[in-house]
N, C-alpha and C positions, 0 to 999 in steps of 0.2 A: 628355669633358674636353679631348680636344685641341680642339676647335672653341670651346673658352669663349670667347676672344677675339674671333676674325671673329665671332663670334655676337653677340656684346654689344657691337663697334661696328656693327652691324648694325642693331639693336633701340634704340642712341643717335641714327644717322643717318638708319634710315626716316621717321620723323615731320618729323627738318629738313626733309630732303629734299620731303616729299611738303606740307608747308607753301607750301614754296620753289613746287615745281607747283602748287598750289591757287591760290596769288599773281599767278603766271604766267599760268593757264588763264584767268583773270577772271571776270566772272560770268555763264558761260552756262551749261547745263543739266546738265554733265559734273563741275560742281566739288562738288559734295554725293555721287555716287556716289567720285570721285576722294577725296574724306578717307574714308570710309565705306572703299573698299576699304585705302587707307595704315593704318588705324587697327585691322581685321580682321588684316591682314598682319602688323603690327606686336605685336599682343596674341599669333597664334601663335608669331611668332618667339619671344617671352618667356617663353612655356612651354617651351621647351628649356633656356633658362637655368635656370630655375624647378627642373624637376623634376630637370637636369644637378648642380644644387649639392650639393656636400657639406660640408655644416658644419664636420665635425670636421676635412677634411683644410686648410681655409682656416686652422681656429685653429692647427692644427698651422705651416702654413707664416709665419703672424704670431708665434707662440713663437722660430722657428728665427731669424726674421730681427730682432726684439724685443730677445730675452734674451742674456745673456751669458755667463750661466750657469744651469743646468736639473738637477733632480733628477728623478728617475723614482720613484715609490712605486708600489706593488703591495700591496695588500691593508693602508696606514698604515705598511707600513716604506720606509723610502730604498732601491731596491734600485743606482742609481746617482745617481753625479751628477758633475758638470764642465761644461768647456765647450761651450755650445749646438752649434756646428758639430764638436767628434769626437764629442759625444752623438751628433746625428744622423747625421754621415758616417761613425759607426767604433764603432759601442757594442760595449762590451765585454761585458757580462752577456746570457745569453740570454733572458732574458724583457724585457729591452728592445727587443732585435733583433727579437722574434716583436711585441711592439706597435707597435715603427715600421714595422713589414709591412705586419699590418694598416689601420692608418689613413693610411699612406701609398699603398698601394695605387691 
């Protein structure tokens, strides 16, 4: 999770990038291995991001910064609610506390 970023401009710039050389290189024998390698390189970098993702903790951090205000339910009851930022920085009920643990983790 900490590398998401470097990683994903990574995986946005290798392809410029390796365009930009394929362009540059012109057309002699080197520029079909040269995309071939850019494009290998680039499909692994993207399986870091790929398999790095976590669903739930993205919808979590688009709620936080979304809503204004959040209820918490547990099993169809409201077990809190207020506003998004003391929900998330300061819940008061412990089975809130123990869910923003987990999917915040």
């Amino acid at each position: 999770m900490m590398f998401d970023i470097p990683l994903l401009s990574l995986v946005i710039w290798l392809p410029i990038l390796g365009g930009i050389a394929v362009l540059l290189n012109g057309d002699n024998g080197f520029t079909r291995p040269l995309s071939l390698i850019v494009s290998v390189a680039t499909l692994y970098f993207s399986f870091g991001l790929y398999t790095g993702f976590d669903n739930a903790t993205h919808e979590m951090q688009f709620a936080q910064q979304a809503a204004d205000k959040i209820c918490f339910l547990k099993d169809g009851n409201i077990v809190e609610e207020g506003l998004a930022m003391e929900i998330f920085n300061r819940p008061k009920k412990a089975a809130t506390k123990a869910f923003l643990t987990r999917a915040l983790k």
